[in-house]
C-alpha positions as CSV (number, residue, x, y, z in Angstrom):
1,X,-27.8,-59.7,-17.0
2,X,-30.1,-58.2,-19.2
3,X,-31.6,-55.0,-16.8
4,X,-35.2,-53.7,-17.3
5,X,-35.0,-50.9,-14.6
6,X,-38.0,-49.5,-12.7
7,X,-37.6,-46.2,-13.8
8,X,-37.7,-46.7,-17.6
9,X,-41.3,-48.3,-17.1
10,X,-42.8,-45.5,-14.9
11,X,-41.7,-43.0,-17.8
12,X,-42.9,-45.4,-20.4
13,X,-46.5,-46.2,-18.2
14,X,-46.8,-42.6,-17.8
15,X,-46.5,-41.5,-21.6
16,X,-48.9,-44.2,-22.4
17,X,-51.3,-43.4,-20.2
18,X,-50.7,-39.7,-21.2
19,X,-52.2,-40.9,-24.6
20,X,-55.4,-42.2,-23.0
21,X,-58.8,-40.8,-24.6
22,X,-60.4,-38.2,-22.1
23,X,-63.7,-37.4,-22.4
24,X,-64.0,-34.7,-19.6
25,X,-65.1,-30.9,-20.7
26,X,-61.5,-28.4,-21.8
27,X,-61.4,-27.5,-18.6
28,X,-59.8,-30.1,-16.7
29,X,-57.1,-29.4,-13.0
30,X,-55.7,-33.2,-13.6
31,X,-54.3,-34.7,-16.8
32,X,-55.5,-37.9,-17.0
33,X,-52.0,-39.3,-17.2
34,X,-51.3,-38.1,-14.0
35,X,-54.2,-39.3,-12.6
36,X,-53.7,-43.1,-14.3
37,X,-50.0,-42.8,-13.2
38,X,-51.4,-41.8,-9.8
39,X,-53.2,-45.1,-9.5
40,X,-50.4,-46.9,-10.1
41,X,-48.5,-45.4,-7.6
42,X,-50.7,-46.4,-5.2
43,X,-50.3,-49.9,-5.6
44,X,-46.2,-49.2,-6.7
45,X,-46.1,-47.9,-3.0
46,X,-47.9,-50.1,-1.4
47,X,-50.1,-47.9,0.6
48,X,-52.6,-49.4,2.3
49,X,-55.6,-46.9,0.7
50,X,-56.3,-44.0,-1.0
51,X,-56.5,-42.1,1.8
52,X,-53.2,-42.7,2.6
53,X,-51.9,-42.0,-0.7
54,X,-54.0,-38.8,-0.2
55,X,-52.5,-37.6,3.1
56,X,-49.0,-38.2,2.1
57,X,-49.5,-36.0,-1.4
58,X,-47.3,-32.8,0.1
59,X,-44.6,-34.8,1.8
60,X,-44.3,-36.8,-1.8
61,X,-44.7,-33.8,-3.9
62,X,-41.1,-33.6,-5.5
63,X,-40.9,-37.6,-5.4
64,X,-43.7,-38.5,-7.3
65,X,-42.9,-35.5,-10.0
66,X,-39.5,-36.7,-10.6
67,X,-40.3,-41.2,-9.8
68,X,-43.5,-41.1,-11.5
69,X,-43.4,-38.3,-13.7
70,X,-46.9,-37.1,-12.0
71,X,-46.8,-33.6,-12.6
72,X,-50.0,-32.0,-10.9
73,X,-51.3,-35.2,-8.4
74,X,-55.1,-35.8,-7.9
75,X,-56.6,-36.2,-4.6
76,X,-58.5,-39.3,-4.3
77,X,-61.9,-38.2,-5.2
78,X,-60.4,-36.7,-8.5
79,X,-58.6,-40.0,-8.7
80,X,-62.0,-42.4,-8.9
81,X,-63.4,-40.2,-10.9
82,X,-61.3,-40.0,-13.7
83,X,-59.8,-43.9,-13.4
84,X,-64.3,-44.8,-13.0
85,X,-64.3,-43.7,-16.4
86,X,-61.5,-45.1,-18.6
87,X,-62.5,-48.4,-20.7
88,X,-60.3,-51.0,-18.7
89,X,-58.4,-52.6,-22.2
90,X,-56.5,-49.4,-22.5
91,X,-54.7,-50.4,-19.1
92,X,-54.4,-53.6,-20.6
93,X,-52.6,-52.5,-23.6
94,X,-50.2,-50.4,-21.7
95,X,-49.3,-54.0,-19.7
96,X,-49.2,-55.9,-22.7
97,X,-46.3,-53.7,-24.3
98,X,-44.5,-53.7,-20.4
99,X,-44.5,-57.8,-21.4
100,X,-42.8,-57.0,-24.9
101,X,-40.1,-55.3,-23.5
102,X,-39.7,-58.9,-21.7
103,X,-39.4,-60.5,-24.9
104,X,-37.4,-58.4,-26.3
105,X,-34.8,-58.3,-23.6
106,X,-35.1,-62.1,-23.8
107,X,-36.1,-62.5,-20.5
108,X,-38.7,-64.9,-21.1
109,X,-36.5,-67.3,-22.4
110,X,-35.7,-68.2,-18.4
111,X,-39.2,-69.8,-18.2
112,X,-39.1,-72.3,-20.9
113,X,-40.1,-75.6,-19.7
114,X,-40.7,-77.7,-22.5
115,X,-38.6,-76.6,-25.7
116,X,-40.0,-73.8,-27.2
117,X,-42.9,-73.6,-24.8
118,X,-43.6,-71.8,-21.7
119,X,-46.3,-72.9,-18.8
120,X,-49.3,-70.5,-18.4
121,X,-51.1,-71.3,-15.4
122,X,-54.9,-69.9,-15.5
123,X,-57.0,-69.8,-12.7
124,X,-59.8,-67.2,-11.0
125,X,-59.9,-64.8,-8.0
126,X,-62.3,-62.9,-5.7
127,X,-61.9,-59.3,-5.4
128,X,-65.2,-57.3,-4.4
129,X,-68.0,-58.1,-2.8
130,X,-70.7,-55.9,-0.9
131,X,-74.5,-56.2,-0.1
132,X,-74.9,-52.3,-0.7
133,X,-72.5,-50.8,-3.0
134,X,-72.6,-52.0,-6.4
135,X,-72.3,-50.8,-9.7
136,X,-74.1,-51.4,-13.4
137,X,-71.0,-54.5,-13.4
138,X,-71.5,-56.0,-10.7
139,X,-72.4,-60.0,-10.4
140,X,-75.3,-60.6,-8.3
141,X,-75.9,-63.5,-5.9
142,X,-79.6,-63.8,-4.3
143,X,-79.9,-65.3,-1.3
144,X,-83.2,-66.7,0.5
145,X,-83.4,-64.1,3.0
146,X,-83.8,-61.3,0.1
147,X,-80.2,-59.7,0.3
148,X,-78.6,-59.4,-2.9
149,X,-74.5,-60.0,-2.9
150,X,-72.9,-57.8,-5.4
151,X,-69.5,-58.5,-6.5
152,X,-66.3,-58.8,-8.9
153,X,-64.2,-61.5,-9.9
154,X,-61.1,-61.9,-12.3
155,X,-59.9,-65.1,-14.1
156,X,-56.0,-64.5,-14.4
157,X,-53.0,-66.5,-16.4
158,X,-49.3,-65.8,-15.2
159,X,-46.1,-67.7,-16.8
160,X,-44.6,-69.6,-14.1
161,X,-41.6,-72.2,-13.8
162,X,-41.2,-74.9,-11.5
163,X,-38.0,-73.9,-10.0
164,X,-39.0,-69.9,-10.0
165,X,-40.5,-67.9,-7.8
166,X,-41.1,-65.2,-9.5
167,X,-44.4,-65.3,-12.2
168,X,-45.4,-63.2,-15.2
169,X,-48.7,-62.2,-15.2
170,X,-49.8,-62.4,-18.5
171,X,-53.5,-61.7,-19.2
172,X,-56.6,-60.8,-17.2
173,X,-60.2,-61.1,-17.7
174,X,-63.0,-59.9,-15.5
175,X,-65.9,-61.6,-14.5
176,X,-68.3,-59.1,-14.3
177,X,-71.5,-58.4,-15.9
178,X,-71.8,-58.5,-19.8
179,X,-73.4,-55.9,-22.0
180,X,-77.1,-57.4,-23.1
181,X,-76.7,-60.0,-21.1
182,X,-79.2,-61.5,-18.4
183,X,-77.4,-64.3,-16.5
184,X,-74.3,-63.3,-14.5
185,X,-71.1,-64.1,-16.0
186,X,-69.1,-66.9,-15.2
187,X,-65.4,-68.6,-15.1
188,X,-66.1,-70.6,-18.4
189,X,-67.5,-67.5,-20.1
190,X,-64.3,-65.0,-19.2
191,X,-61.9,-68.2,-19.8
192,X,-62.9,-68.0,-23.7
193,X,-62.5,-64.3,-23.7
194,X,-59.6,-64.2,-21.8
195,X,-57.8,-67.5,-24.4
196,X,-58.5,-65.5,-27.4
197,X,-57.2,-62.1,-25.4
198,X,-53.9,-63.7,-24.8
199,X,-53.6,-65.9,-28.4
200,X,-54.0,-62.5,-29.7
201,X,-52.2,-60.3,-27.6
202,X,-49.0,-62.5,-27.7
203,X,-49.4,-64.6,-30.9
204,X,-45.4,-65.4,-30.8
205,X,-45.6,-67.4,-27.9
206,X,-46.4,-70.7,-27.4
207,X,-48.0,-72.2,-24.1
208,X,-48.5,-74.9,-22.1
209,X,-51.7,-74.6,-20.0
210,X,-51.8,-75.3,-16.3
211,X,-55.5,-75.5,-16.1
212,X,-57.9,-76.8,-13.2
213,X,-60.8,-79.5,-13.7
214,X,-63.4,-77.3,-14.4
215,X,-61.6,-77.1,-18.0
216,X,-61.4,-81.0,-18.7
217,X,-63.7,-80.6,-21.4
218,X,-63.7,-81.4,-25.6
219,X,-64.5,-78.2,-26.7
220,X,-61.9,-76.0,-24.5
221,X,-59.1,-79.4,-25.3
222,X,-59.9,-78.9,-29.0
223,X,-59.7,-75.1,-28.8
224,X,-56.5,-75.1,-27.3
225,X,-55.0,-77.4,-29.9
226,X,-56.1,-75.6,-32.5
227,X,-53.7,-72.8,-31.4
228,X,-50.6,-75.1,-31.6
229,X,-50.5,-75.1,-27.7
230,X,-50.7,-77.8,-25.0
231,X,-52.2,-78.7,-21.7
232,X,-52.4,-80.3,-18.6
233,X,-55.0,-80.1,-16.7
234,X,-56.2,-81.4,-13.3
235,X,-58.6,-83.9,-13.0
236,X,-61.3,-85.3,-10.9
237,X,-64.3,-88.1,-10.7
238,X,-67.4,-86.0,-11.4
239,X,-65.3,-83.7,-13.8
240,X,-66.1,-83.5,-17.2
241,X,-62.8,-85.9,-17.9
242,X,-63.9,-88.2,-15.0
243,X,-64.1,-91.1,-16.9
244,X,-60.0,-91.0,-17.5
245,X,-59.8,-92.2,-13.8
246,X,-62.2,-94.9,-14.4
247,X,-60.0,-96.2,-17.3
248,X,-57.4,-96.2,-15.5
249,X,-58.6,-97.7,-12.5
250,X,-59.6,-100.1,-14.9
251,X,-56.5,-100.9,-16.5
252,X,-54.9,-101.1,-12.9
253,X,-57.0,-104.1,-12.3
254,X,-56.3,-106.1,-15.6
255,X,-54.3,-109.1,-14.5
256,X,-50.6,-109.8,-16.0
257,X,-52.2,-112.9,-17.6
258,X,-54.7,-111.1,-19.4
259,X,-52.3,-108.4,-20.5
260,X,-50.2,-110.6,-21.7
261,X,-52.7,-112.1,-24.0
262,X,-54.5,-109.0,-25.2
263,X,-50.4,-108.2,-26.3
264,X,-50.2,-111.5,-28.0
265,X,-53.8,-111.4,-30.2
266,X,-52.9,-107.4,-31.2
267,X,-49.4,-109.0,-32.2
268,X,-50.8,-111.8,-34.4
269,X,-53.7,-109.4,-35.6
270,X,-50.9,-107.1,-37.1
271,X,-49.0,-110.4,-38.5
272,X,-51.8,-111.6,-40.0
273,X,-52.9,-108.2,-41.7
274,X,-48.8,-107.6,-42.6
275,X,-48.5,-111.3,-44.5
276,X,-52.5,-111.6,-46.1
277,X,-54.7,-108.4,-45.5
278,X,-57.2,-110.3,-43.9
279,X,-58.8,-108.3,-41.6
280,X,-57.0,-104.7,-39.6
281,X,-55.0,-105.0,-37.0
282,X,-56.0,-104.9,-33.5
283,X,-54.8,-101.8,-31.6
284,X,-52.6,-102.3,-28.4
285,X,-54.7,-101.1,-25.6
286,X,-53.1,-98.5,-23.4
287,X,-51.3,-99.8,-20.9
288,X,-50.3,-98.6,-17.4
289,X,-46.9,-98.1,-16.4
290,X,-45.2,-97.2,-13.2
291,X,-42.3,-95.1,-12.1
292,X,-41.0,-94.9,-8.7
293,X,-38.5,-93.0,-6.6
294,X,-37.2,-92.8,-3.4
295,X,-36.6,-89.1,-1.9
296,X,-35.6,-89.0,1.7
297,X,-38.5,-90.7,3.5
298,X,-40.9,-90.3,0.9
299,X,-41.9,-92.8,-2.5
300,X,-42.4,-91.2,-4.8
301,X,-45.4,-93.2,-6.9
302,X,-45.9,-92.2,-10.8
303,X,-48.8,-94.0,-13.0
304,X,-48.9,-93.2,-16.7
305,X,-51.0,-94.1,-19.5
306,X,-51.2,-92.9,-23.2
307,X,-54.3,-93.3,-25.4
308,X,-57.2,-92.8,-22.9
309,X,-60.7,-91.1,-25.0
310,X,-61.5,-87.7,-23.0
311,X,-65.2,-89.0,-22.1
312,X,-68.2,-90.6,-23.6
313,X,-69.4,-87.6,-25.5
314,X,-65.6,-87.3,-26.9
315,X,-64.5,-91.3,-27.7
316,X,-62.7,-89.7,-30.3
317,X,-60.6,-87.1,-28.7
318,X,-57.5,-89.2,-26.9
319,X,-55.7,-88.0,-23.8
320,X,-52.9,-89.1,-22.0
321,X,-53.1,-89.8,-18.3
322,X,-50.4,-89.2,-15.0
323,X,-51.5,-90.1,-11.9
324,X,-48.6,-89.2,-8.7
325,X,-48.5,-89.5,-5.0
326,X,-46.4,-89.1,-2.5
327,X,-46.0,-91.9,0.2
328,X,-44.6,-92.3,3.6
329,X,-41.3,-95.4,3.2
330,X,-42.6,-96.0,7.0
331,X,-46.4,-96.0,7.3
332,X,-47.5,-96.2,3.3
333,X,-49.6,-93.6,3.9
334,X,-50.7,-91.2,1.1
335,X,-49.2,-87.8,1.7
336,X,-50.0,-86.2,-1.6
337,X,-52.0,-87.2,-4.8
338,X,-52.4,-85.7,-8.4
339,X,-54.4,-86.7,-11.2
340,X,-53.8,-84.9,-14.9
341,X,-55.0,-85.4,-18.1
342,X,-52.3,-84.4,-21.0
343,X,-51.7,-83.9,-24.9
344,X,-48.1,-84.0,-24.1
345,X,-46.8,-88.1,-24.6
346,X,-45.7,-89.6,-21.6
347,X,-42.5,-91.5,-21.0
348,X,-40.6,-92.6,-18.3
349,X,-38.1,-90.0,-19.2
350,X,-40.3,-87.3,-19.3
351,X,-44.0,-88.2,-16.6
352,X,-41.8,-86.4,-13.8
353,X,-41.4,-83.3,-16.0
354,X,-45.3,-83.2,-16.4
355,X,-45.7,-83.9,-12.9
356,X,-43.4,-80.4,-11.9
357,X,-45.2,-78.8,-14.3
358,X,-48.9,-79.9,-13.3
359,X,-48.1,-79.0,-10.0
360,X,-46.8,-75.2,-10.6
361,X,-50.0,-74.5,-11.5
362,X,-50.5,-73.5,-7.7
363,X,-48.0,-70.4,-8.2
364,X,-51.0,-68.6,-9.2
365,X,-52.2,-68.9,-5.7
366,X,-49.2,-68.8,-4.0
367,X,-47.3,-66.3,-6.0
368,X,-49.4,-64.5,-7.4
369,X,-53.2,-63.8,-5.5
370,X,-51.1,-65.0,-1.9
371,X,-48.5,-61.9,-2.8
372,X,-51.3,-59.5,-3.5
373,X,-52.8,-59.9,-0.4
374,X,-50.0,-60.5,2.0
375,X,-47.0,-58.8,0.6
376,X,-48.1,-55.6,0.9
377,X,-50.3,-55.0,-2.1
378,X,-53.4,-54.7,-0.1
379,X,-55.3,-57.1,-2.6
380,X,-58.0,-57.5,-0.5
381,X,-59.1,-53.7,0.6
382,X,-61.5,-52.3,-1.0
383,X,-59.7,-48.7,-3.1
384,X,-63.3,-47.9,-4.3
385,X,-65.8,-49.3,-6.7
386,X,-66.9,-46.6,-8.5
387,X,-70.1,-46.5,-11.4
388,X,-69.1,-48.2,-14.0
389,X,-65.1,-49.4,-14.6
390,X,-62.9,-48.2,-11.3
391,X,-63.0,-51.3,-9.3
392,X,-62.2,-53.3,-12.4
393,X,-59.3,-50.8,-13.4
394,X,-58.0,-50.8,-10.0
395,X,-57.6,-54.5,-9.9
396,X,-55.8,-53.7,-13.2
397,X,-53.4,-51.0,-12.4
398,X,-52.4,-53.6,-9.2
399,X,-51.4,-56.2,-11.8
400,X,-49.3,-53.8,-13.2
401,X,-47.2,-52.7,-10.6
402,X,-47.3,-56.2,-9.1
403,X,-45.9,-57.1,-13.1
404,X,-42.9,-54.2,-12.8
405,X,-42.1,-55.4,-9.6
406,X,-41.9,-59.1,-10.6
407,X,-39.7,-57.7,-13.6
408,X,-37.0,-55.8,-10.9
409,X,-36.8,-59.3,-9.0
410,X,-35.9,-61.0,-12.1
411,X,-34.1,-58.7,-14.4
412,X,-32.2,-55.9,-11.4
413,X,-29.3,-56.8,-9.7
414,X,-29.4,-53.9,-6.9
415,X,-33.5,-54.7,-6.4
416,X,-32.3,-58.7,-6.4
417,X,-29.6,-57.6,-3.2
418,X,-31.4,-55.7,-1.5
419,X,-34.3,-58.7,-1.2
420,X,-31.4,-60.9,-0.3
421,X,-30.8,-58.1,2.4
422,X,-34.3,-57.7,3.5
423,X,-35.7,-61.1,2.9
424,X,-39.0,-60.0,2.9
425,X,-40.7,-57.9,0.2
426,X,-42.9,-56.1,2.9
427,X,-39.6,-54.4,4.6
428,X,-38.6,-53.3,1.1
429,X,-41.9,-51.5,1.0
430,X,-42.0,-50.0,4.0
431,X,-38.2,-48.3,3.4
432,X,-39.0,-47.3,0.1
433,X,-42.6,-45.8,1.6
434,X,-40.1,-44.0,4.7
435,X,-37.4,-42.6,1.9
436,X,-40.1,-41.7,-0.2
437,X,-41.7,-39.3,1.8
438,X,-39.0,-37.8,3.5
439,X,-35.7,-37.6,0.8
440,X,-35.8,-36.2,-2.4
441,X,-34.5,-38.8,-4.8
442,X,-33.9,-39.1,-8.4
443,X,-35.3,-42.0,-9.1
444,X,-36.4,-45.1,-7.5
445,X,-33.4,-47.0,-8.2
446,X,-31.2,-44.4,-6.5
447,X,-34.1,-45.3,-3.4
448,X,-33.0,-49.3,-3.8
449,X,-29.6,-48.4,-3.3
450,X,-30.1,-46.3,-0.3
451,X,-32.0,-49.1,1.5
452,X,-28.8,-51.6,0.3
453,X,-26.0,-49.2,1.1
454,X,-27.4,-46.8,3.8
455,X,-27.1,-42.9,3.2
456,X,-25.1,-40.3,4.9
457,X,-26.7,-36.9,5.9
458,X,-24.5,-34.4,6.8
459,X,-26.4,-31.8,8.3
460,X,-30.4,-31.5,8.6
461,X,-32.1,-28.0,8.1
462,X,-35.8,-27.8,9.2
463,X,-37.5,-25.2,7.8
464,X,-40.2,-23.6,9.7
465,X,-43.4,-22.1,8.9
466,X,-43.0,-18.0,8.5
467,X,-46.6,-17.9,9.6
């Protein structure tokens, strides 16, 4: 197995940030790589605030020098300040190269799906809002009563697998207010910043996007074909690729007779325009076929159908079509049901394929936002908001740790045991938070195996206070 430890990317995370521009005065108590590397201990940790990370500063002293590399840690105040004032794409940058060391480990060839592509599921989350504090980025939502709503959002893309739980969080793009702008951002706004981020930022790879309906639309379709990539994306009536469900409903209730003889005219059409030239052939219309599969007690119910236009404004721009549900063999009722639109051409070898993929779209909210709020990560407290960039670069520096972590559970054999062990990530966390503060340790791979094998202490000295 090819082994990205822990360790390696603290010392890398902190040299990089070591590099960061710092525009405070000569006279400064905190580097501002410590205080960067301090942020991301935070959420490495998994404290529950920054007051916690505060309180616990003596205690972790030695540990964070020798773990983090954090040679002189800020308190919290010192902290905001400095992390309020950094411009949030040089975090960014510092992730992007973490994901390089991915590739060039290899590690990424796991989660190809389709050859030579991977699936990049894309979808937004909620992670501020306030009626009082706010900041010159905030979003603001006015309500009838008066009261303004202030708050952040980030649109998010993670490589995922069907099989995997783990996920690779790619890119990430804030919502926030833009500079000389007078409307409030939006989802479709950050998605075209954060597409050309992450077809920059990773020009060697090549995706298929998991997208919702809200991007069933010809210019994002066209845009994302012009890269080389693909899609599928959810659809639904009233969507902007609504119409695809009327077609096919459509062609569902065509009769065999009638489909038989459109087949026969587009036959003799081509004959006639083979033997004389007399006039072009008639196209075959698309056609709707059906796959089904028993599993257990449930049918499982697969409509596909290539050649489908996008909508009326886009006649031009053809999509294919899966439809799925899930039924009960006993009552016939619909359990489950999917609708996707597709570049990718659909067979009967390959519709349940597209249907695994469609559907691990939803790994961004399970394993991904669901994770950063319930598995420790405190996703949805509130670390501080700051002037001008902190509770964007917060957000941020949680992506990162929740990346190196995500990198342990796929690429570290002792981190892989000892969640075998555990079974739950929040018990790994709360050991490593207990052995943390009260061993010295060489590094946090030395605290893995100390949860996984146990430690012997032969003798305890307390050391009391002279005074």
């Amino acid at each position: 197995m090819k082994n990205i430890k822990i360790d390696e990317l603290f010392k890398y995370t902190k040299a990089q940030f070591d590099k960061f521009k710092d525009h405070r005065g000569a006279n400064k108590q905190y580097s501002i790589g410590d205080c960067v590397q301090s942020g991301l201990a935070v959420f490495s940790l998994k404290d529950s605030s920054l007051l916690s990370y505060n309180n616990q500063i003596t205690e972790r002293l030695e540990n964070l020098k020798r773990i983090y590399k954090i040679n002189n840690p800020p308190s919290d105040g010192q902290m905001r300040e400095v992390l309020d004032e950094i411009v949030p794409i040089q975090i960014e940058r510092v992730k992007r190269e973490v994901i390089k060391k991915i590739q060039q480990k290899e590690l990424l060839k796991e989660f190809e799906y389709f050859p030579g592509y991977l699936l990049l599921a894309v979808d937004g989350v909620h992670h501020f809002s306030s009626k009082s504090v706010n900041c010159v980025n905030c979003l603001e939502r006015n309500h009838s009563d008066g009261t303004i709503t202030y708050s952040h959002s980030m649109l998010a893309s993670v490589i995922t697998h069907p099989t995997k739980k783990i996920v690779i969080p790619l890119c990430e793009e804030p919502i926030v207010h833009q500079d000389g702008q007078t409307k409030n951002d939006c989802e479709i706004n950050a998605a075209i910043r954060l597409f050309d981020k992450t077809r920059t930022r990773h020009m060697d790879l090549k995706f298929i996007r998991l997208e919702d309906a809200l991007f069933a639309n010809g210019p994002h379709i066209q845009k994302i074909q012009s890269t080389g990539d693909k899609y599928i994306i959810c659809v639904k009536e009233g969507s902007g690729a609504g119409s695809v469900i009327k077609q096919y409903e459509h062609l569902l209730e065509i009769t065999d007779a009638e489909r038989l003889a459109n087949k026969k005219a587009a036959a003799k059409a081509h004959k006639l325009y083979k033997w004389h030239g007399i006039e072009k052939p008639v196209a075959d219309k698309p056609v709707v076929k059906v796959l089904e599969l028993k599993e257990d007690k449930i049918l499982k119910v697969y409509h596909y159908v290539n050649g489908l236009y996008l909508n009326e404004a886009h006649k031009e721009m053809k999509v294919n079509f899966v439809h799925y549900e899930e039924r009960s063999i006993t009552t016939n009722k619909i359990l489950k049901r999917f609708d996707w639109i597709t570049d990718i051409s659909v067979t009967q070898e390959n519709v349940e394929k597209i249907e695994k993929a469609g559907r691990a779209r939803w790994k961004i909210e399970n394993e991904t936002f669901n994770t950063l709020k319930n598995q420790g990560y405190n996703f949805k407290h509130n670390f501080g908001h700051g002037e001008k960039n902190l509770c964007t670069n917060f957000a941020l520096l949680m992506m990162l740790a929740f990346l190196i972590d995500q990198i342990q559970q796929l690429s570290n054999e002792v981190f892989q045991k000892v969640l075998a062990k555990k079974k739950w990530k929040k018990y790994i966390w709360e050991d490593v938070r207990s052995f943390f503060r009260t061993l010295p340790f060489e590094s946090m791979d030395m605290i893995y195996k100390a949860i996984l094998y146990g430690i012997k202490v032969e003798y305890l000295a307390i050391q009391e206070n002279s005074d």
